[in-house]
N, C-alpha and C positions, 0 to 999 in steps of 0.2 A: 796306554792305560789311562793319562786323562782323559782322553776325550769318552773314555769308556765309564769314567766315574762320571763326567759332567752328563751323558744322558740320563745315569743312574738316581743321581740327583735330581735330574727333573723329577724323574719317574715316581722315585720314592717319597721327595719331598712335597706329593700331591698323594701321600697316602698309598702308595703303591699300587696304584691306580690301572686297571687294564680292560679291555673288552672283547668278549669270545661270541661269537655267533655261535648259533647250536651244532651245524657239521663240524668246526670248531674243536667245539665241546668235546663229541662223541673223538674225534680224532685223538684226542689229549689223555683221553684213560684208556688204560690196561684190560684186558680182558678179565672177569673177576671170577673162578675156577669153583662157581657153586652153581647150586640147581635154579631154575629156573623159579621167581616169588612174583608177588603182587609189586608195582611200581610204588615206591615211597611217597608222601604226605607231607605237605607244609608242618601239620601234626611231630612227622618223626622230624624233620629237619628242627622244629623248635624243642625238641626234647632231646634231641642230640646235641644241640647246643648249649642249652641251659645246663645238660645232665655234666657238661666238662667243669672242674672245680677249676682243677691245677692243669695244664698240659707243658710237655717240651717236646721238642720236634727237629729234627732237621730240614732245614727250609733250602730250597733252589729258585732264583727270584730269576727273571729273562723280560728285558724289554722288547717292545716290537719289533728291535733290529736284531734281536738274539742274541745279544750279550747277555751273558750270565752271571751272578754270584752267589754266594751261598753263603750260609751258617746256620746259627741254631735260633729257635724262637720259643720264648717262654710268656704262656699266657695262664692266664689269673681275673679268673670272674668276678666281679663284675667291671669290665672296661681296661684293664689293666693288659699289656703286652711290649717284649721286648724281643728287638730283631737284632742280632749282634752277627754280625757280618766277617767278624775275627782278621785274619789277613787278607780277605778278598776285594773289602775296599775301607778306607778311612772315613766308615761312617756308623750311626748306630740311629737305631731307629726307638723311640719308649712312647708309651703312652703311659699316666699316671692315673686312666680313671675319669678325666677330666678334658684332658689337651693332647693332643698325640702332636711329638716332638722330633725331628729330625736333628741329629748335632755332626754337623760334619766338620770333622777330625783336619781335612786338607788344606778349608781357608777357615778354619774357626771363626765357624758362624754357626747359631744358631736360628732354628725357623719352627713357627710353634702354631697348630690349627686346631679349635674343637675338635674333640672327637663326631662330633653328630654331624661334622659337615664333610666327613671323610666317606667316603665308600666301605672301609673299616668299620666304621658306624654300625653295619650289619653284624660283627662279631665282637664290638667292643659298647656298644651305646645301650644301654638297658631301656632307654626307652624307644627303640626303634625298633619295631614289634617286627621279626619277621613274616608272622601271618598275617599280619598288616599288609606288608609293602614287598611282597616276595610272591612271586610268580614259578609256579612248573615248567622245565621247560623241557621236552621230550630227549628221552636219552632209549638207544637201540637196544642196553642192557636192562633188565627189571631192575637189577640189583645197585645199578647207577641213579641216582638221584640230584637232579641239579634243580638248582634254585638261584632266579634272578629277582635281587633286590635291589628296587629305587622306587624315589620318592618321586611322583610325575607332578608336584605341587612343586615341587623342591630340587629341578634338573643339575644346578649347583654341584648337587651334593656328590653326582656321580652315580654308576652303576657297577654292582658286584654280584658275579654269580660263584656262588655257593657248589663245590662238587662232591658229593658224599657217596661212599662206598657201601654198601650193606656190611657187617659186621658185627656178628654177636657179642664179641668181647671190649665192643666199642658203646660209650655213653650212649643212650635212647637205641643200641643196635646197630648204628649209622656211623663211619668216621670220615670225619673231614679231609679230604686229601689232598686236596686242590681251589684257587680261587684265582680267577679272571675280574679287572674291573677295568672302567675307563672314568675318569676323572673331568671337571667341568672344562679343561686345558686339552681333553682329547691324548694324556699321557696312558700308556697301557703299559702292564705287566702281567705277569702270569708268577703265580706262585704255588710251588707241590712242594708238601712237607711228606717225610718219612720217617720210619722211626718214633713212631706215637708213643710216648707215657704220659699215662695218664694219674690223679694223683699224686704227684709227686710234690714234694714239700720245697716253696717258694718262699722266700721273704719277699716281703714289701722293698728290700732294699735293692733288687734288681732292677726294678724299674725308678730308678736315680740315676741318673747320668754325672761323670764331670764337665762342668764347665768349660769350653777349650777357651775361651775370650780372657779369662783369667788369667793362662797361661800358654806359653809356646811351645809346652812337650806333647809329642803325640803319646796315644793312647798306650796303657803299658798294657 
């Protein structure tokens, strides 16, 4: 189990960082049980995104060695996100809007990055336009829509590609399913969430963490 949290911690604590080539891609989603449509648009990807107010989701997070963990993530526009991992490992991931924060729970320590220098950045940063910085990149289904976002001024920052489903009852039509990125450190992860609500009523207080350095109790 440590050594499984200390890759986790790399991974996560570089923004959850992974990278999918396109066969990849296509290997990673489900087959999606509707008719055949037009291939989606940077257009829908940015109104799919913008159109999420409030989301929660069940998340399944895999490093490039296939370790797993999971929990729930609760995101909140503009820039706002929390990854809470519950007993899977002694860690919690927040962003406040501002700094996306890693606090692990095991050696109580704290590690704190911009958000805009995160591959994150793409779902959390209001000014990193994805029609900007976000590229098509072919998928075998119409109804699959992926989108790879980096900044090629700013290699740094990482790459994240975006995998969205078609879905009428989903913000701009489109629901986010899935995200691949790789981080300036070469850390990968792969992240599918399920269980999408949308809407739902968040406080601002979610995304506050306690302190561990403060104290020596783990998380209750």
């Amino acid at each position: 189990m440590t050594a499984m949290i200390t890759r986790f911690r790399s991974a996560t604590g570089a923004a959850l960082a992974a990278v999918m080539a396109v066969s990849t891609t296509a290997a990673l989603l489900a087959p999606v049980p509707v008719e055949a449509a037009s291939t989606g648009t940077l257009d829908d990807a940015v109104s799919a995104l913008r159109g999420i107010s409030t989301m929660k989701a069940n998340f399944t997070q895999t490093d490039r060695n296939g370790q797993t963990v999971r929990g729930e993530m609760t995101l909140k526009r503009p820039g706002k996100i929390r990854f809470d991992y519950g007993k899977s490992a002694p860690m919690l991931v927040v962003s406040n809007g501002k700094s996306l924060t890693l606090i692990d729970y095991e050696v109580n320590q704290v590690q704190r990055w911009p958000i805009s220098n995160s591959p994150l950045g793409a779902l959390l940063d209001p000014k990193r336009d994805v029609k900007r910085y976000g590229t098509l990149r072919p998928t075998s289904n119409p109804n699959v829509m992926s989108v790879e976002v980096r900044d090629s001024k700013k290699p740094e920052f990482g790459v994240i590609t975006l995998v969205f489903v078609r879905d009428g009852s989903a913000p701009g039509g489109w629901e986010l399913t899935n995200w691949v990125a790789l981080d300036a450190q070469n850390n990968r992860t792969t992240v599918r969430l399920s269980n999408q609500r949308y809407g739902v009523a968040v406080n601002d207080s979610a995304f506050t963490y306690r302190d561990p350095r403060r104290t020596t109790r783990r998380p209750g």
